[in-house]
DSSP file (Angstrom, degrees, kcal/mol; ACC not computed):
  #  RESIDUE AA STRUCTURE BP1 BP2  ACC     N-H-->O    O-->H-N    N-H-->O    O-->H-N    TCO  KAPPA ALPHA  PHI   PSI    X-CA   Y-CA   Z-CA
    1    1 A X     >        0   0    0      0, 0.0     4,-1.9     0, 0.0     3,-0.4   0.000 360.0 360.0 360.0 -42.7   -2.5   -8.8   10.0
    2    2 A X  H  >  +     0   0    0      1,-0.3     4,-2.6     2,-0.2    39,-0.1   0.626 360.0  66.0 -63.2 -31.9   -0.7   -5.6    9.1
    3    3 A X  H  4 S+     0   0    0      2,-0.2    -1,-0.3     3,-0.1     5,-0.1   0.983 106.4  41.0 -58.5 -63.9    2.4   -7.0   10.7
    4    4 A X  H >> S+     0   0    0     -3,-0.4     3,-8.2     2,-0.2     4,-5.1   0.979 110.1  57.3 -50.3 -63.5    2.5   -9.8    7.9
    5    5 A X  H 3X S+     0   0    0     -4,-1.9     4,-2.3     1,-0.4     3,-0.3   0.806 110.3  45.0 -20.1 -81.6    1.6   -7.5    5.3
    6    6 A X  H 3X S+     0   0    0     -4,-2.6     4,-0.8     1,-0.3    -1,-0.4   0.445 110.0  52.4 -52.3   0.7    4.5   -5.5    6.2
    7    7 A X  H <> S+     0   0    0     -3,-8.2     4,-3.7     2,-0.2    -1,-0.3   0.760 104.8  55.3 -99.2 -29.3    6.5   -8.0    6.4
    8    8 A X  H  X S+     0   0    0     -4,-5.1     4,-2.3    -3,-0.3    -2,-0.2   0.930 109.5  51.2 -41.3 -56.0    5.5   -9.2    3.0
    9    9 A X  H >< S+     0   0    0     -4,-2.3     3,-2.1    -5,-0.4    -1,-0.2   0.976 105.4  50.2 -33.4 -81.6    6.5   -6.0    1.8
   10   10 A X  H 3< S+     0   0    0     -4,-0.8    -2,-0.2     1,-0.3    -1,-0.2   0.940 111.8  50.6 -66.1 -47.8    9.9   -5.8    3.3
   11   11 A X  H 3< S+     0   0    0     -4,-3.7    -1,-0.3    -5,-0.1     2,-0.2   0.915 112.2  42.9 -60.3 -24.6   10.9   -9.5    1.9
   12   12 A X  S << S-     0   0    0     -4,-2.3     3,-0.1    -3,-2.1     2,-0.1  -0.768  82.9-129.2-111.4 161.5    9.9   -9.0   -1.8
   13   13 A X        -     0   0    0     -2,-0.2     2,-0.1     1,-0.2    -1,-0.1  -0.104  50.3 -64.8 -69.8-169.0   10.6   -5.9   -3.8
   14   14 A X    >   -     0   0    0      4,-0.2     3,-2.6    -2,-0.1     4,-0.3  -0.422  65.3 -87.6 -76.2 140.3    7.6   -4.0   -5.8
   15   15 A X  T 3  S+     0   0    0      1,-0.2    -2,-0.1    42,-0.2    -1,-0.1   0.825 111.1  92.3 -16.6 -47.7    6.1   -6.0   -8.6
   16   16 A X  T 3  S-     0   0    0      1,-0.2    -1,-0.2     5,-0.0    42,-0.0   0.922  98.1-119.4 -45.2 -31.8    9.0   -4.6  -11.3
   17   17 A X  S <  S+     0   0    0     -3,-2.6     2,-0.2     1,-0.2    -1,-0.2   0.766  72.0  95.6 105.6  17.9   11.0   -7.7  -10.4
   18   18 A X  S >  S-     0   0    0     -4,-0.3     3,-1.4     1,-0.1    -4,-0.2  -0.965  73.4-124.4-151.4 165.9   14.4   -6.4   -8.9
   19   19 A X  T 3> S+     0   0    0      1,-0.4     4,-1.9    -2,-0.2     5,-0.2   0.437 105.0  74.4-103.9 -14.1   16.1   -5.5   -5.5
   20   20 A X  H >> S+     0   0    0      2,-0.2     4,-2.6     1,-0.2     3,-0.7   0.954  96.0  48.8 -22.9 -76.1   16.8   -1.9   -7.0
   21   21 A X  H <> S+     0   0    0     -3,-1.4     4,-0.8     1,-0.3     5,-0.3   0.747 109.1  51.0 -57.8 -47.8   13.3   -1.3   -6.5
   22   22 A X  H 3> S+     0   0    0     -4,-0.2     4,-1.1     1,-0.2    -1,-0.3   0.830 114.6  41.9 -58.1 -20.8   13.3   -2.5   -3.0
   23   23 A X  H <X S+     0   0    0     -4,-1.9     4,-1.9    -3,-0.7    -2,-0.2   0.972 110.5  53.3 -88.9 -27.8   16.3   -0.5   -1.9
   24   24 A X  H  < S+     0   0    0     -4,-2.6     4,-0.3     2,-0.2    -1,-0.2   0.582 107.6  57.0 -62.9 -14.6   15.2    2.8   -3.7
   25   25 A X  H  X S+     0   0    0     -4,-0.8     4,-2.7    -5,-0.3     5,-0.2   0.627 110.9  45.5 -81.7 -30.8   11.7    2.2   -1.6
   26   26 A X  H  X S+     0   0    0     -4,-1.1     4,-2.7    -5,-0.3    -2,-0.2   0.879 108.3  56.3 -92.6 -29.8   13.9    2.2    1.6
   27   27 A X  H  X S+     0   0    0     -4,-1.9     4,-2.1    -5,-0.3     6,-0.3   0.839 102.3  49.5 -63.0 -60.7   15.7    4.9    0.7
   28   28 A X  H  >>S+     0   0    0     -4,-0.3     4,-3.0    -5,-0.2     6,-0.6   0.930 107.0  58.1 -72.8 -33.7   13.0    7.2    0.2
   29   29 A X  H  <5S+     0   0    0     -4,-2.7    -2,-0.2     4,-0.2    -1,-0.2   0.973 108.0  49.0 -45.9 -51.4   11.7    6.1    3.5
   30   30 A X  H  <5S+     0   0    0     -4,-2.7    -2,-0.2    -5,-0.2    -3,-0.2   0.907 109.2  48.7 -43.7 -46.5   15.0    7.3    4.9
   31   31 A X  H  <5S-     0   0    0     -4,-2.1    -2,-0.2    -5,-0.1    -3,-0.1   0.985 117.8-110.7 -80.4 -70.1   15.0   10.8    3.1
   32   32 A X  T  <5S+     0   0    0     -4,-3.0    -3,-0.1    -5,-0.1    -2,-0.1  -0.136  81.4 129.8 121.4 -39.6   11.5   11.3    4.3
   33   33 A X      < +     0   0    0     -5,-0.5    -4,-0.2    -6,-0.3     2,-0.2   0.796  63.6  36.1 -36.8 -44.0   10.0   11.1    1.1
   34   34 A X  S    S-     0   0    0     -6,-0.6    51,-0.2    -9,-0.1     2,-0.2  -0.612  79.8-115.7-116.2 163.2    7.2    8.4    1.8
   35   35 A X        -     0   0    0     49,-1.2     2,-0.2    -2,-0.2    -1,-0.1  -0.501  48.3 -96.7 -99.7 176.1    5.1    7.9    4.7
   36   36 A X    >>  -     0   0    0     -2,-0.2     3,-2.7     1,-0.2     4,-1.3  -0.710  33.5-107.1-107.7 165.5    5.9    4.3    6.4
   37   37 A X  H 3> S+     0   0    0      1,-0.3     4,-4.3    -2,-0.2    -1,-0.2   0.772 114.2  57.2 -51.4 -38.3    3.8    1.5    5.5
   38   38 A X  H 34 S+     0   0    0      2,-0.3    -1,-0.3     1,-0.2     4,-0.2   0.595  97.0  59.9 -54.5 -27.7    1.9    1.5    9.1
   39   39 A X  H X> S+     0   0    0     -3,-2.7     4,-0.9     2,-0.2     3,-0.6   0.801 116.3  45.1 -75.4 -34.4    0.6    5.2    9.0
   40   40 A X  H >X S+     0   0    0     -4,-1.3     4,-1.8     1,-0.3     3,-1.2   0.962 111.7  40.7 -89.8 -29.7   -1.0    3.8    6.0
   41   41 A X  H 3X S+     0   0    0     -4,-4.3     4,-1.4     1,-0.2    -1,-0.3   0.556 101.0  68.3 -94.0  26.2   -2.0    1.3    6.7
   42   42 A X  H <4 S+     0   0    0     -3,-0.6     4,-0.4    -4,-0.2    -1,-0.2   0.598 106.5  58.1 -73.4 -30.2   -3.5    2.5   10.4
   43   43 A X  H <X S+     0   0    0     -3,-1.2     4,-1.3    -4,-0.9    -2,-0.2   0.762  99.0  51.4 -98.7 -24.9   -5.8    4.4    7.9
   44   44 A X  H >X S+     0   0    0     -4,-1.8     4,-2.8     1,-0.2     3,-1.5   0.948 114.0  45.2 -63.6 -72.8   -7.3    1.3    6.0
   45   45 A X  H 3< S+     0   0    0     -4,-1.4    -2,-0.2     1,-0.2    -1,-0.2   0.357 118.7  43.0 -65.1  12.8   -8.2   -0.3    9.1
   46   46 A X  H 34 S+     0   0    0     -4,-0.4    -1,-0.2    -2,-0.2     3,-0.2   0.432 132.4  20.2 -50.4 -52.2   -9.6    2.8   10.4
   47   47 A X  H << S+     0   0    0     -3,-1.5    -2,-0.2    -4,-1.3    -3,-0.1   0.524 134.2  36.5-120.7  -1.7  -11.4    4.0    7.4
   48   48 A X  S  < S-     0   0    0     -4,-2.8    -1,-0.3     2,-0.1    30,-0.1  -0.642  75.5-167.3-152.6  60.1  -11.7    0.6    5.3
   49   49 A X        +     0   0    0     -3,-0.2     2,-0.3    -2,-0.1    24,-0.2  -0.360  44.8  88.0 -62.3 154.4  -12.3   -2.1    7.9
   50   50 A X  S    S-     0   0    0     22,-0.1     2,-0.5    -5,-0.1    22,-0.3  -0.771  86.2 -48.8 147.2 162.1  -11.8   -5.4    6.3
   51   51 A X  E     -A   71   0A   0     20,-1.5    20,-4.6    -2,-0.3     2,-0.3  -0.813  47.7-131.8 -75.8 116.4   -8.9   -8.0    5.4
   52   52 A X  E     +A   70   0A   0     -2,-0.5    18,-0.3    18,-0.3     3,-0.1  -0.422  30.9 179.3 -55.1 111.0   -5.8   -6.3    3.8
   53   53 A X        -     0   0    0     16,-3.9     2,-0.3     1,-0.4    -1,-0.2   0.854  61.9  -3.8 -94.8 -55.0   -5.5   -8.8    0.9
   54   54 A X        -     0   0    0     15,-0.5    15,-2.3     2,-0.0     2,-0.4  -0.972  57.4-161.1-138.9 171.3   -2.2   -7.2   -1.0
   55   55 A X        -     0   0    0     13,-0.3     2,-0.3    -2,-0.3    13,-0.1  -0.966  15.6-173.3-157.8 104.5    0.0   -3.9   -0.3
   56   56 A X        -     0   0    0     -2,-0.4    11,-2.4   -42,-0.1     2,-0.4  -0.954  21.4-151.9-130.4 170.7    2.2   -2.5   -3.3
   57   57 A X  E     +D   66   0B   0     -2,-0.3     2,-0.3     9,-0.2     9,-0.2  -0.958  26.1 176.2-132.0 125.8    4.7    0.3   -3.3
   58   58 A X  E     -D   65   0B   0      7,-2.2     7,-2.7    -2,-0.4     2,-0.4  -0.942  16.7-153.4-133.5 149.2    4.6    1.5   -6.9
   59   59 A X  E     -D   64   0B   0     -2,-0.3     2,-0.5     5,-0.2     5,-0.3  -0.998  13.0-178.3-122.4 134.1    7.0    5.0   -8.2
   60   60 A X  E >   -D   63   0B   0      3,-2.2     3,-2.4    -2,-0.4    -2,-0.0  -1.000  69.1 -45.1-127.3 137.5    5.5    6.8  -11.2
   61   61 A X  T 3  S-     0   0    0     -2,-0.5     0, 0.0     1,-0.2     0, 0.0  -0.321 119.1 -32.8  45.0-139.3    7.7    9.5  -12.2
   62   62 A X  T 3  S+     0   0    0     -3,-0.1    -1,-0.2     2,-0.1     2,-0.2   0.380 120.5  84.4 -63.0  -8.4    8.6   11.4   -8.5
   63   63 A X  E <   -D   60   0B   0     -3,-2.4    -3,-2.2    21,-0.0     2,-0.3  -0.738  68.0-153.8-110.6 159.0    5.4   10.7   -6.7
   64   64 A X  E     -D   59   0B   0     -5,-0.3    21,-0.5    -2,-0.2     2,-0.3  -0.980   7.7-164.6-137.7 136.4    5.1    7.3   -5.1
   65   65 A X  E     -D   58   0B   0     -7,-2.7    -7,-2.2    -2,-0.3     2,-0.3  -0.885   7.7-154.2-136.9 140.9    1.3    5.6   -4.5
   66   66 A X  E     -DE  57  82B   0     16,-2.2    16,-3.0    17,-0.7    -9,-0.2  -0.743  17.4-159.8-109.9 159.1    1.0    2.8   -2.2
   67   67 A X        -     0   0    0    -11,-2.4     2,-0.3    -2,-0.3    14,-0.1  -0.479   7.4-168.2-165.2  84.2   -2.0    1.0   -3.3
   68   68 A X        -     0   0    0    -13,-0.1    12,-1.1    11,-0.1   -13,-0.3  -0.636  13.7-147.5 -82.6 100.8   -3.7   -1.2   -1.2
   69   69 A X        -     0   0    0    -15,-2.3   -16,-3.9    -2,-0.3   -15,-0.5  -0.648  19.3-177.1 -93.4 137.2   -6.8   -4.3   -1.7
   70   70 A X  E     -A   52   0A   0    -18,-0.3     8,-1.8    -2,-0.2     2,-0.4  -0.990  24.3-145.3-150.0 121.5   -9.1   -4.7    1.1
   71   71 A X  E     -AB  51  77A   0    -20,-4.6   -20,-1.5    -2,-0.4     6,-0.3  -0.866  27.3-162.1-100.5 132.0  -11.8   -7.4    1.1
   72   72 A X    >   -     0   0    0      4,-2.7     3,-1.1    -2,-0.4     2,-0.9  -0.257  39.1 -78.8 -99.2 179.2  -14.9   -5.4    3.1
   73   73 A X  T 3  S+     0   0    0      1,-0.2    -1,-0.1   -24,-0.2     4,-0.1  -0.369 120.7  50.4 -97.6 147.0  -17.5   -7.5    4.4
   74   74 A X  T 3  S-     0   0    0     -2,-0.9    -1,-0.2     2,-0.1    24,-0.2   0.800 131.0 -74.8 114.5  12.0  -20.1   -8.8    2.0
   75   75 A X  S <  S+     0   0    0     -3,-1.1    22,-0.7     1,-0.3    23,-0.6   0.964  87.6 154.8  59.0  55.6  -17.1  -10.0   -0.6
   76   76 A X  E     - C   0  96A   0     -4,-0.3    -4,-2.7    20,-0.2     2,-0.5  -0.940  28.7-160.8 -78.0 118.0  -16.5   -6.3   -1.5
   77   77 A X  E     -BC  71  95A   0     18,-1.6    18,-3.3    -2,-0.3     2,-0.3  -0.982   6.1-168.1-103.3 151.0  -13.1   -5.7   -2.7
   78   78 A X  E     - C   0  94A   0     -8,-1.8    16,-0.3    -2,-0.5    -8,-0.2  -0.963  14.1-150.8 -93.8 103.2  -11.7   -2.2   -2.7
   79   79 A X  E     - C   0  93A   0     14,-3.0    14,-2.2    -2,-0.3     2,-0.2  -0.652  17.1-163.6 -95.3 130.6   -8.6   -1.0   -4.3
   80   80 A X        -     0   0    0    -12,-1.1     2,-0.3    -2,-0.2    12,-0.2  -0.742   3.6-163.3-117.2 166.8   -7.3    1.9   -2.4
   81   81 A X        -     0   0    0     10,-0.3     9,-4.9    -2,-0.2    10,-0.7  -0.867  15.3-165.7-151.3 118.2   -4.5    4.4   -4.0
   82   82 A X  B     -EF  66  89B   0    -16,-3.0   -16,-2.2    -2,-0.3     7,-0.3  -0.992  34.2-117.7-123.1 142.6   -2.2    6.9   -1.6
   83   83 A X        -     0   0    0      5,-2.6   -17,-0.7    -2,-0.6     7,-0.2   0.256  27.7-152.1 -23.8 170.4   -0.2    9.6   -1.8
   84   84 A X  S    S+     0   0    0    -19,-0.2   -49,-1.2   -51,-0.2   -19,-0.2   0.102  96.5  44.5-116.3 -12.8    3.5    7.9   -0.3
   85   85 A X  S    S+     0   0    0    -21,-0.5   -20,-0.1   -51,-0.2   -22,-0.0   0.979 134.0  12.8 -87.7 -52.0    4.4   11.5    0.8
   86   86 A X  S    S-     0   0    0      2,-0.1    -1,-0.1   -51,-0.1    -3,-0.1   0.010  85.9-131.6-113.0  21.2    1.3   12.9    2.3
   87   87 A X        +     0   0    0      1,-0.1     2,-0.3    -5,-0.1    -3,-0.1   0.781  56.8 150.8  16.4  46.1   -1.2    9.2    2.8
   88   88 A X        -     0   0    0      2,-0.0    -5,-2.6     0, 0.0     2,-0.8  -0.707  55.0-114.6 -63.1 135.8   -4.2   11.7    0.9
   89   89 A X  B     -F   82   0B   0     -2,-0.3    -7,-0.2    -7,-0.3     3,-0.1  -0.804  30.0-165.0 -83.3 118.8   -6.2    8.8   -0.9
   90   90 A X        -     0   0    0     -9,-4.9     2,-0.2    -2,-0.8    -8,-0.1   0.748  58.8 -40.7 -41.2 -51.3   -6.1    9.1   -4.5
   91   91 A X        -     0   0    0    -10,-0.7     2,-0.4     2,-0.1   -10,-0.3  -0.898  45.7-157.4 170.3 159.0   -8.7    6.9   -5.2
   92   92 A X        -     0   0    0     -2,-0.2     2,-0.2   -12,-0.2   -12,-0.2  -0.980   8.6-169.4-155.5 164.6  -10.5    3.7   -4.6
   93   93 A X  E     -C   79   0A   0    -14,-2.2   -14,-3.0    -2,-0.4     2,-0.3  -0.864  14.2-137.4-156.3 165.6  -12.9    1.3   -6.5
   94   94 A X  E     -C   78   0A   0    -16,-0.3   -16,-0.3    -2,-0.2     2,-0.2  -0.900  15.6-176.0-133.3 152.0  -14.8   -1.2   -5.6
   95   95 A X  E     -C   77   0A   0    -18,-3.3   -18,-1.6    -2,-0.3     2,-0.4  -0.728   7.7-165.5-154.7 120.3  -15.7   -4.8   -6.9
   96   96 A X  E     -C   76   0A   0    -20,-0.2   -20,-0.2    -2,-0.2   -21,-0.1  -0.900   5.1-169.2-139.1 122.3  -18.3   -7.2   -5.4
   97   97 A X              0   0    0    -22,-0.7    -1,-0.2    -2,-0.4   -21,-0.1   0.308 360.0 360.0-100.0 -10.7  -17.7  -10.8   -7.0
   98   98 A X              0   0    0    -23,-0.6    -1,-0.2   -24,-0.2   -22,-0.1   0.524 360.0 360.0 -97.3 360.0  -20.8  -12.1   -5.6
């Protein structure tokens, strides 16, 4: 599953809507800046078992947060939010539609 994800990733840029975004995402992978998408997301399925529903790569100011939805079992979803330089979790919430 993580494979698609990431491949999802790689085809579309980030939500803002242009190819900027994607290349300035790749870019900071290059420098070192961000961690790659697979260390995080080895640590969702590790610490957040579940189906990966979506993966965005978001920049606010300097700092870059991957931020990650993970349906848990029992129709829990979980919105995860990580560092992109160090994959520390930010924060997560939860929301159970049933």
């Amino acid at each position: 599953m993580g494979g698609l994800v990431m491949a999802a990733l790689a085809a579309a840029p980030s939500h803002a809507g242009d190819g900027h975004d994607h290349d300035r995402a790749r870019q900071a992978l290059e420098a070192g800046e961000i961690l790659p998408l697979r260390t995080i997301l080895d640590r969702v399925e590790r610490d957040y078992p579940g189906r990966i529903m979506e993966v965005e790569l978001e920049q606010k100011g300097e700092r870059w947060i991957y931020e990650v939805k993970v349906l848990r079992t029992g129709g829990v979803l979980v919105k995860l939010k990580f560092d992109g330089r160090t994959g520390n979790v930010m924060g997560a919430g939860e929301r159970n539609d049933k």
